[in-house]
N, C-alpha and C positions, 0 to 999 in steps of 0.2 A: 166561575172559578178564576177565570182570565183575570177580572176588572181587578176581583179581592187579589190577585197575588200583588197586580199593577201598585193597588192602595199600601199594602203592606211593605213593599220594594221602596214607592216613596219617602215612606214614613222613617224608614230604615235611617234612608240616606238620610234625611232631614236632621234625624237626630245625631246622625256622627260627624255630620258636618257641623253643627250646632255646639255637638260636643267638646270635638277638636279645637272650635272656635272659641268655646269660653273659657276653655284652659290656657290658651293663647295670652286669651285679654285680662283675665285673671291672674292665674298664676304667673308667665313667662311675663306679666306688663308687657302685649303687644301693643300698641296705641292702636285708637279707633279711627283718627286723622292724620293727615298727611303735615309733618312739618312741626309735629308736636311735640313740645319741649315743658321737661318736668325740672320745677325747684329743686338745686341740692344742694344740699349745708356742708361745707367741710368743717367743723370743730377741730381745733390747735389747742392742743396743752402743752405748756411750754414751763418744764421743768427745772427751777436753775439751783445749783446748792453749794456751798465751800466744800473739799475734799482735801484732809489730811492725806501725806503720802500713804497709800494699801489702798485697800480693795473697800470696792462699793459693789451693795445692792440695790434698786431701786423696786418699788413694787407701788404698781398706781393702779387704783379702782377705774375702772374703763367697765363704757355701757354694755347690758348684754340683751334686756327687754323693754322696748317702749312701745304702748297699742299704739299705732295709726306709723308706722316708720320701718324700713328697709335698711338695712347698711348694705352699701354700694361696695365701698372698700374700707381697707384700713392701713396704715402704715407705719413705720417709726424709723426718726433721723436722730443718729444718738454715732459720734464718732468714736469707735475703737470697742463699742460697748453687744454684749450678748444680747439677743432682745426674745424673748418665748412670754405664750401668752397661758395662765392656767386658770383654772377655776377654783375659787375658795369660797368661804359660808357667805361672802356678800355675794356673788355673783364672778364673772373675769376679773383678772386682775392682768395685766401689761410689768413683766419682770425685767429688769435689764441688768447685766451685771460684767463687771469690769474687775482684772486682776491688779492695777495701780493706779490712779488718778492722781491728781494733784493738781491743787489750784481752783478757781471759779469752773464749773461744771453746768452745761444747760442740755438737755435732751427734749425733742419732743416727739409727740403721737398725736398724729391724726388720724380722725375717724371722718367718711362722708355717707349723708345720709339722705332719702326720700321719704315723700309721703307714698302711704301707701294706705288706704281705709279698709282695706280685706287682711292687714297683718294684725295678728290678735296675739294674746298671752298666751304662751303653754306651761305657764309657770305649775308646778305642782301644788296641790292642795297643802299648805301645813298642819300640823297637830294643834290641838286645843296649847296656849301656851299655858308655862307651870304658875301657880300664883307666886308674885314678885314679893322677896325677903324686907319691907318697911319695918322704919324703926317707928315706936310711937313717941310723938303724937299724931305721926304723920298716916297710919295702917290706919285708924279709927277714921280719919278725915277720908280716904278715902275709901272707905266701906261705907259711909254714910253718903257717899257722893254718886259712888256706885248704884248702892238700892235706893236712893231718892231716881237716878235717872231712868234705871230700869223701868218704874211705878211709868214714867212718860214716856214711853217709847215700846214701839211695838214688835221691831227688829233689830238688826246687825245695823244697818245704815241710817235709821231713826236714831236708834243709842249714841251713834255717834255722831250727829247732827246735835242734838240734845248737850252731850255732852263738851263737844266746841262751842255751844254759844253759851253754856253756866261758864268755860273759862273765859271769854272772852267777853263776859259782862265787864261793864265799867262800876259797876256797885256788886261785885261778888260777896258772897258770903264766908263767913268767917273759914271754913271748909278749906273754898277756894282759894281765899287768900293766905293759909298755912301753907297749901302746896306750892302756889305760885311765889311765895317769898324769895325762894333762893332762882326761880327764873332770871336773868340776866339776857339771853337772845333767844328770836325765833327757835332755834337748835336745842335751845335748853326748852321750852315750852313745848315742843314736839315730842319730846324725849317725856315729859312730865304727862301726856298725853296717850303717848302707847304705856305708859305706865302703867295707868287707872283703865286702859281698856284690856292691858293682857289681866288684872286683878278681876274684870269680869269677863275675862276666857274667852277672847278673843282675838285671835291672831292679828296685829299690825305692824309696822314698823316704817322707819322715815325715809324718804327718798329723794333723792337732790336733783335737780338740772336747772334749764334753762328754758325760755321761749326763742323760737328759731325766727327771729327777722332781720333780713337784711345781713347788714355787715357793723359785727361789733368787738372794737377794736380790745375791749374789757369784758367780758360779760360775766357778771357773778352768777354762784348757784345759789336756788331759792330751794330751802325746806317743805317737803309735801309729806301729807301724813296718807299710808294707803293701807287698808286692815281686808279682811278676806269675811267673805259673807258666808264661805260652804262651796258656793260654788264657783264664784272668783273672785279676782283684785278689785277691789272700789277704792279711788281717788276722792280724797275731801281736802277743802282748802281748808288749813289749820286757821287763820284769821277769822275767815269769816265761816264755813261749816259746809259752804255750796260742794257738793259732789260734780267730779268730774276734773279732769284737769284742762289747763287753757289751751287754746287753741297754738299748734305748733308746741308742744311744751314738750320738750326731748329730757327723758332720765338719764342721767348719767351714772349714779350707783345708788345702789339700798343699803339700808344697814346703819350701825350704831359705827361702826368703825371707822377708821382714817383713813382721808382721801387717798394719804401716801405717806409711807413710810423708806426712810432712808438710811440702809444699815452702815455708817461711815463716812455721814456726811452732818453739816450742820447748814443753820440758814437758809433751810428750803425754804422757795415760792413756787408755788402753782400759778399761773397765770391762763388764762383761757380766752380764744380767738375765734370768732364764729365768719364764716363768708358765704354768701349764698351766689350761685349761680347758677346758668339754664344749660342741662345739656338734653340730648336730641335723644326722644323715647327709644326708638328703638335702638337706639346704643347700649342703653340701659339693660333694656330685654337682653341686648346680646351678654350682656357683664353676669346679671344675674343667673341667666341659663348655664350657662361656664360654669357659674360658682357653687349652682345647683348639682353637677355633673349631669343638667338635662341634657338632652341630645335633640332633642328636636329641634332644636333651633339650626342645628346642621342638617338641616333636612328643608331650612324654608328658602325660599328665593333668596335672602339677603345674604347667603355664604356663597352663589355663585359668582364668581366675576362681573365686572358692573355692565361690562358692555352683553353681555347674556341677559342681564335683568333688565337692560332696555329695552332687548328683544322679546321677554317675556313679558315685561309692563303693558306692550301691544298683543299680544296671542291671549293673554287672559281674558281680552275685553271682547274678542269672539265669540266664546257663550253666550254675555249679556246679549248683542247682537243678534245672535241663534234665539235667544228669547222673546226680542220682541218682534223678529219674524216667525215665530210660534203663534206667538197672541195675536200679532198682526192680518196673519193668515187665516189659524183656526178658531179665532175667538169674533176677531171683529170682519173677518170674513174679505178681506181687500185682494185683489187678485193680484200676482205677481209674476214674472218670470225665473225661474229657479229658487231652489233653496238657500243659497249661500252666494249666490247676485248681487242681495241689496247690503247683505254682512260687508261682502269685501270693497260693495265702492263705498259700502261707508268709512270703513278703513282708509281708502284711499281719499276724499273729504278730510280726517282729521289733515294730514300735509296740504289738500289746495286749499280748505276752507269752503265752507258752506254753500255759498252766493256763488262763485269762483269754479267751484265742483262740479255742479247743477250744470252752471252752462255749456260747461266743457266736457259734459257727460254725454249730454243733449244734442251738441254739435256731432259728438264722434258719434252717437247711434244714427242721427239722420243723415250724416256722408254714408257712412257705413250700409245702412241702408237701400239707397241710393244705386250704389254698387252691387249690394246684393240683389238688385232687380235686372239689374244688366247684364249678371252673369247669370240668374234662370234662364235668362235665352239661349246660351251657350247650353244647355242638358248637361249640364257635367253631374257625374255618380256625388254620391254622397261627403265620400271622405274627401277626396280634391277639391269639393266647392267648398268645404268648411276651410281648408286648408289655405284656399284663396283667399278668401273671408278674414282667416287670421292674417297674412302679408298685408291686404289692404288696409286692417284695420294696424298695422306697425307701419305704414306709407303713411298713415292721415294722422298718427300721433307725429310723425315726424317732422311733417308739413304744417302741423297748427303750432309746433315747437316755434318753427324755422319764420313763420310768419310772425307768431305773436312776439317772435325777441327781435324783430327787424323795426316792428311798429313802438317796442318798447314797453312792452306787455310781460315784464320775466313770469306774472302767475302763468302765463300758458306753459311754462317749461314744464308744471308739471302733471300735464295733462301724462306724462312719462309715468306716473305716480300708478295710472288705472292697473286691472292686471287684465292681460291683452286675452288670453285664452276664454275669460267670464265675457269681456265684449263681442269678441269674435262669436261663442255661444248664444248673447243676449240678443244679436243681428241675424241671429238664423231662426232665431225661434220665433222673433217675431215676425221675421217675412214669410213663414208657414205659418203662423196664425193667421197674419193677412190675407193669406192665399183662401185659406179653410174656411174663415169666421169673420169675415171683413178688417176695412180700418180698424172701426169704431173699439172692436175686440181688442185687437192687438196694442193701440193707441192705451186704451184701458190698463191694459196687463202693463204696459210699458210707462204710463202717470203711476199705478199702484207702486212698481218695485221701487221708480225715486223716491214716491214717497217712503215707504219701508225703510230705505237707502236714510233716508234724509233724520227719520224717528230713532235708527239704529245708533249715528252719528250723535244726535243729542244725548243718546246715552249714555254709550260710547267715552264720548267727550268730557263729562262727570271727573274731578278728578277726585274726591273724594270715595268715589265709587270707583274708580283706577286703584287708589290708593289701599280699598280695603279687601278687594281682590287679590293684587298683588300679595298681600300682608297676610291674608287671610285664606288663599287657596280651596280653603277646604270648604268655602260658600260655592264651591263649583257644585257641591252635591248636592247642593240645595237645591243651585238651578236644575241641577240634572232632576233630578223630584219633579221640581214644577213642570219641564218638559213631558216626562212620562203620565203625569196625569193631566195633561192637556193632549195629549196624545191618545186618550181614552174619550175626550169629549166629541158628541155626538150630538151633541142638542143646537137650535139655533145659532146662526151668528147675526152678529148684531146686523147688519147690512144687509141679511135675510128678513127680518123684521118687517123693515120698510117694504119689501119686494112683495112680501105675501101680505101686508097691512090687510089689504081687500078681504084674504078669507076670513078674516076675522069678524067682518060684519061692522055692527055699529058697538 
């Protein structure tokens, strides 16, 4: 019953650490690395128009859905002018409005944007649309156009595959070439398109933007035709028929209607500015969480003060540590002294280093040592000799300081770095092993914990593994899991293997 609760307890944790984490990385965009910086586009529309003296309104289509894209923020620099944003049959619209103007008028709105590959449509389903009122001869051309393409096509996204390449044949049929007469641009060709697919009762309609690269000082909008399959939005390039839109390719509005309208003004331009640049993930997470009213992000390391989060940067990498003197111990079977020994001078290695640690580790257990054989002769009780033990061992950090900065050595200074209480304990235990169990024993136990010490450190040291701890917290439950059920094993270690090879026979 024990084992089963043990397994089940595990599993618990695994999954709400797991859980917590992918909502993290998902939803909140925690990043997975350290130092990681996402693309962001800011888009400038840049407004300018004459203004008789009175009053203006302005009303500009502004984005509201694109798959694969996040808005960050949004803004609008417009002097003297009211600014609110509503929603109308295209989508938002950006309103500004003014009690007098006069004169040359420029306003703009920017939007900035991410990728984001987990952001999808929640656009609603539309109604079948109503059939479109043609005059003839133009109804008959495309009824014949209609049930010729149906005969070739097997669905919603066939039919209109089908149907962009009979318009964009170079020898169209006499058909197509009645519709397309009065064609003049892309915009009119799109429009002649949702035409003939709302005639066969199919929701579509056109949609404009741009591709996101780089920095463009102009960037025109490009024509997309997008129609609804039942169950969602399908993208088809009107030129050529291929589904899907291009890579980076931000909508700016849908609809048949105008980009903008201006009640009180003449000689508008739109003009539009694109600039890309890197800002740092988790900034990002913070913006979005805010704008979300999520609250967890007030709950993770990165709302404490920095100098708290350098202190926790280090205490989070102690479980890892606790882990692989778990495995180290109960798995691969290496002897040690204490539990949390080889954790903290591994800790104390990240500051001296490696190479540096080792030997200054080494030094202080064999003075230490040393000491503690000269004061068994003394018989002192228990607590006073350890107590002795800890003074000598704060006499010999200060002595291998005072030496090694004379000879010009600053790494010895931070032989300061150990923590004197774990040495004091690691000199006593091993000179009672020695006592009990020989050298050889104690020597053993005391090669095992560096090494521990030394496997914990490489770990440790990870900063990517720093990094997604810290970010990530709630992989503590995880470890905590793997401890509890390596806490239940019972079966060989591997270093038992070798020892009993012999019963095994041939």
């Amino acid at each position: 019953m024990t084992q089963r609760y043990v397994f089940v307890l595990a599993v618990l944790l695994t999954l709400a650490g797991f859980a917590m984490f992918v909502y993290k990385w998902q939803v909140l965009g925690f990043p997975l690395s350290e130092n990681q910086e996402t693309p962001v586009w800011t888009i400038e529309s840049a407004i300018s128009f004459d203004s008789g003296p009175g009053s203006i309104k302005v009303n500009l289509h502004i984005p509201t859905l694109t798959p694969g894209f996040r808005q960050l923020n949004e803004n609008s620099v417009s002097r003297g002018y009211g600014f609110s944003i509503n929603y109308g049959s295209g989508g938002r619209e950006a309103q500004w409005a003014i009690r007098r103007a006069d004169g040359r008028q420029t306003i703009y709105y920017r939007i900035s944007v991410f990728e984001d590959v987990g952001a999808e449509q929640a656009d609603t389903t539309p109604p079948f649309p109503p059939p479109p009122a043609i005059n003839e001869p133009f109804k008959t051309a495309v009824d014949v156009i209609v049930a010729d393409v149906r005969e070739h096509s097997a669905d919603t996204a066939s039919f209109t595959t089908e149907l962009l390449r009979r318009l964009n044949d170079p020898s169209p049929d006499p058909n197509v070439e009645l519709l397309l007469s009065d064609v003049e641009s892309e915009t009119d060709f799109v429009d002649a398109a949702t035409m003939m697919l709302a005639a066969a009762r199919i929701p579509a309609r056109m949609v404009r933007g741009f591709g996101l690269s780089g920095r463009q000082r102009s960037a025109g909008l490009e024509p997309w035709l997008e129609i609804h399959d039942g169950d969602r939005w399908r993208f088809f390039n009107p030129t050529t028929g291929e589904e899907n839109l291009p890579d980076r390719f931000f909508i700016w509005w849908r609809g048949n209607e105008q980009l903008i309208n201006v009640d009180g003004g003449s000689n508008v331009e739109v003009d539009f500015a694109i600039q890309e640049a890197h800002l740092d993930a988790v900034a990002i997470a913070k913006t979005q969480s805010a704008k979300g009213g999520a609250s967890l992000f007030d709950f993770s390391l990165y709302s404490l003060p920095i100098q708290t989060q350098a202190v926790y940067a280090v205490l989070l990498m102690i479980p890892i540590g606790a882990l692989v003197m778990v495995v180290m111990r109960n798995i691969v079977g290496i002897d040690a002294f204490g539990t949390f020994m080889p954790v903290l001078i591994a800790l104390a290695f990240r500051e001296t280093k490696l190479v540096w640690g080792i030997i200054l580790f080494s030094v202080l257990i064999a003075l230490g040592l040393s000491i503690r054989f000269l004061l068994e002769r003394l018989r002192l009780l228990l607590v006073p000799r350890l107590s002795a033990v800890l003074i000598v061992v704060v006499i010999l950090m200060l002595l291998i300081s005072l030496v090694s900065h004379k000879m010009g050595m600053e790494t010895g200074l931070s032989v300061a770095l150990f923590p004197m209480v774990i040495i004091a304990m690691t000199i006593e235990r091993m000179s009672v092993v020695w006592e009990e169990r020989g050298a050889a024993d104690a020597m053993r136990a005391g090669g095992g914990s560096l090494l521990v010490a030394t496997i914990a450190y490489i770990f440790m040291g990870f900063s990517w593994l720093e990094h997604l701890v810290f970010t990530f917290p709630e992989l503590l439950l995880v470890i905590l899991a793997l401890v509890l059920l390596a806490g239940r094993y019972t079966g060989y270690r591997l270093l038992e293997l070798g020892r009993f090879k012999a019963l095994t026979g041939n």
